[in-house]
N, C-alpha and C positions, 0 to 999 in steps of 0.2 A: 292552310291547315297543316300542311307536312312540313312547315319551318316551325313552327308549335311545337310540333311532336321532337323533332330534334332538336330545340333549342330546351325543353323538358329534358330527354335524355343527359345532357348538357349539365346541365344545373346539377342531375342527379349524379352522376358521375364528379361533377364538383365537390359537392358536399362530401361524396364518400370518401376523396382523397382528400380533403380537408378534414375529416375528422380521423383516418389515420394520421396526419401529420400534428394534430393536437395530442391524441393518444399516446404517440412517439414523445410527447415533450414535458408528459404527466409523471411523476415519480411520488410516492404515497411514504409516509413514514417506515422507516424501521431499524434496525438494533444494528446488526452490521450491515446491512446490503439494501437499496431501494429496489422496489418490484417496479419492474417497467414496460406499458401492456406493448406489445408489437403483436395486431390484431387479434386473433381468439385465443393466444397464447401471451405469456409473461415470461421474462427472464431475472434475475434477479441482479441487481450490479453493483462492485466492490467500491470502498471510497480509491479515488485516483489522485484528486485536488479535493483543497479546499475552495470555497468561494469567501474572501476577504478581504477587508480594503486594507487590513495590518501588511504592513511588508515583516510577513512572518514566512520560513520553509522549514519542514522537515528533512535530517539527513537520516537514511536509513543504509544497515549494513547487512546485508545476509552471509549466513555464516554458515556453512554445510564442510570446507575443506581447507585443514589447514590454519593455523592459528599464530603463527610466528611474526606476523605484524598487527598482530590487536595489539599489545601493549602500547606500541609506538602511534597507534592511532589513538588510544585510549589519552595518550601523554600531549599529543597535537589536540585533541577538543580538550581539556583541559585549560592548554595554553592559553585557546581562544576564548574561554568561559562560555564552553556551548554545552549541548544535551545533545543526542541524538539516538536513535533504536536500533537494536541490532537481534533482528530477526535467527533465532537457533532452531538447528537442525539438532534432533535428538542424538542422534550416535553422535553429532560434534560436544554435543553437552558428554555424552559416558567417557568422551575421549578426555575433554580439559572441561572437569568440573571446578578446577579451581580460576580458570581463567572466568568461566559463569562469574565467581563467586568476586574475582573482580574487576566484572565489567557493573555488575550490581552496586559494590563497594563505590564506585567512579562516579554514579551516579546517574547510570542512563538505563533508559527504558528496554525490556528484554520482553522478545513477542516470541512467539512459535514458529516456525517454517516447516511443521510439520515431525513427524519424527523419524524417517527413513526417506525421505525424500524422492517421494515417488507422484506420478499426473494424477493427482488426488479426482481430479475430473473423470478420471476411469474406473475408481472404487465407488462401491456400493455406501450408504449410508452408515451400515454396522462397521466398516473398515474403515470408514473416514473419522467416525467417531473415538476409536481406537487409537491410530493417529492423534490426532489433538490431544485427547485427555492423556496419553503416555508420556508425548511433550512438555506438556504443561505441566504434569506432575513431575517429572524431572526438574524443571525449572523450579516450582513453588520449593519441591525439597531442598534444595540449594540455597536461595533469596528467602523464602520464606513469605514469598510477594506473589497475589494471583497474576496471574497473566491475563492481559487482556487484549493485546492485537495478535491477529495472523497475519501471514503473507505467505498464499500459495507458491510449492514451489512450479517457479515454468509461470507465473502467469495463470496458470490455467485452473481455470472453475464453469462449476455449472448451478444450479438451480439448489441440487441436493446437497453440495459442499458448503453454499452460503447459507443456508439453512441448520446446518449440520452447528456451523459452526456458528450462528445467529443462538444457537438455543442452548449453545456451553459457553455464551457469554463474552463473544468474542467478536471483535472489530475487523471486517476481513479490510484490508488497507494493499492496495497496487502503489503506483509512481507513474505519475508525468513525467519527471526526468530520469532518464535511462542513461547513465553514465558510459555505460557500455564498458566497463571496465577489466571486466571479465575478457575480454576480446584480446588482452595486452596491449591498447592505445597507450601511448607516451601521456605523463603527467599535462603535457599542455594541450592536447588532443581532448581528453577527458575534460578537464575545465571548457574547453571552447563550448562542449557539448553542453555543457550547465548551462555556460552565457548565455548560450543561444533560445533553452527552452524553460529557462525559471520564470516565475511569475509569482505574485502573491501566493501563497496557499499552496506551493508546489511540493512533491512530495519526491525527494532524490533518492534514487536506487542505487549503493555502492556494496561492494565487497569486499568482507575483513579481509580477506588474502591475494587480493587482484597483485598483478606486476607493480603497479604504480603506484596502489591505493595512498601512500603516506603522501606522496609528494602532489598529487591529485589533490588528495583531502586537502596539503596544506594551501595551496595556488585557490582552491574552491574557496576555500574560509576566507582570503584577502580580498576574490573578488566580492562576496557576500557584503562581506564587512564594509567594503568601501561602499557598497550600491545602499547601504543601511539596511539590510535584510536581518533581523533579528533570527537567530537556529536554534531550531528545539529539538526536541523527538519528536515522535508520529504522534505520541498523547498528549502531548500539550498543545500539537495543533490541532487534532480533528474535535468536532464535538462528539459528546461520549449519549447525548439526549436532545429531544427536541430538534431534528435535522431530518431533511429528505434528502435523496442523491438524486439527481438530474442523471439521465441516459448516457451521456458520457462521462459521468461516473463523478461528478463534481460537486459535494457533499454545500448543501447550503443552510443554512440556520433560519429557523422557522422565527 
């Protein structure tokens, strides 16, 4: 009878960490962010990847400081016949609205970074929403284009920011690949970091004004190019409907 009793306990303890590890691997529809339950509580999570058998990536650029090598990146995707996003910071838009006007012109996709670039993860909902809509509206007055991705700055989000920003219509979008560019890595340093972690559906994180950014960008485009990786923006890779995001954040198509 008392190997019963504990082989009962057994089971039940089985079961209950088995159905948090299914819980953990459940993600439900939504607009920018998938709810994903970690026991009595949910978090909500950004697109990271895609999930796709295309050998498709996104490059993306965040833009907060400094503008003196967008052109020449502008002129390098060009070259290569790419697309790519480049995430703006509001005061960077008051600063060089003409350069907005042609990064638009060039033809790539222009998302938010917020508009003062602050841990948006520590503002309240009435702040964060402020935030975005200011951004945004900077952007539209320019392009004449709604906006539709974010990308927090820092990384950093919580429950109320992807919501915030789920309900003014907006795609909150991270990266699997971290360039790390920002750090002043050498052009071939930077690249090694792509080689190493691209994949289908990867979504690359660079900066307009990094040390290296041109010669990076260009060494990144040859290795692409040769492995056959077609380069988009962020909106022509992620789905815009019809998609869940898995818990580590890997947006897949219903």
């Amino acid at each position: 009878m008392p190997f019963c009793v504990i082989k009962s306990r057994t089971i039940k303890i089985f079961l209950a960490m088995l159905t948090v590890v299914v819980l953990l691997c459940v993600s439900f529809e939504g607009g920018a962010a998938a709810q994903v339950w970690f026991g009595s509580s949910s978090r909500l999570v950004p697109i990271y990847r895609v999930d796709t058998e295309e050998k498709q990536v996104a490059i993306s650029f965040d833009a907060a400081w400094g503008a003196d090598k967008t052109q020449e990146i502008l002129d390098i995707l060009k070259e290569y016949n790419v697309t790519a996003t480049f995430f703006l910071v509001g005061f960077w838009v008051d600063k060089y609205p003409e350069m907005v006007k042609t990064i638009d012109d060039a033809g790539m996709e222009i998302g938010t970074h917020s508009n003062t670039h602050p841990d948006m993860a520590k503002l309240d909902a009435s702040t964060i929403r402020s935030e975005l809509e200011t951004c945004m509206n900077k952007i539209t007055d320019i392009t004449s284009k709604e906006v539709k991705v974010f990308r927090a700055p820092y990384g950093s989000y919580n429950n109320t920011l992807l919501k915030t920003a789920s309900n003014l219509g907006l795609q909150t979008v991270q990266w699997d690949v971290d360039s790390l560019d920002w750090k002043g890595l050498s052009a071939s340093e930077v690249t090694d970091r792509v080689m190493k972690h691209t994949q289908n559906g990867s979504i690359i994180l660079m900066h307009n004004n990094a040390d290296h950014v041109c010669d990076s960008l260009r060494l990144t485009l040859d290795w692409l190019t040769m492995k056959g990786y077609k380069v988009t923006s962020v909106g022509e890779l992620i789905y815009s409907e019809g998609y869940t995001i898995d818990a580590n954040g890997e947006q897949h198509k219903e």
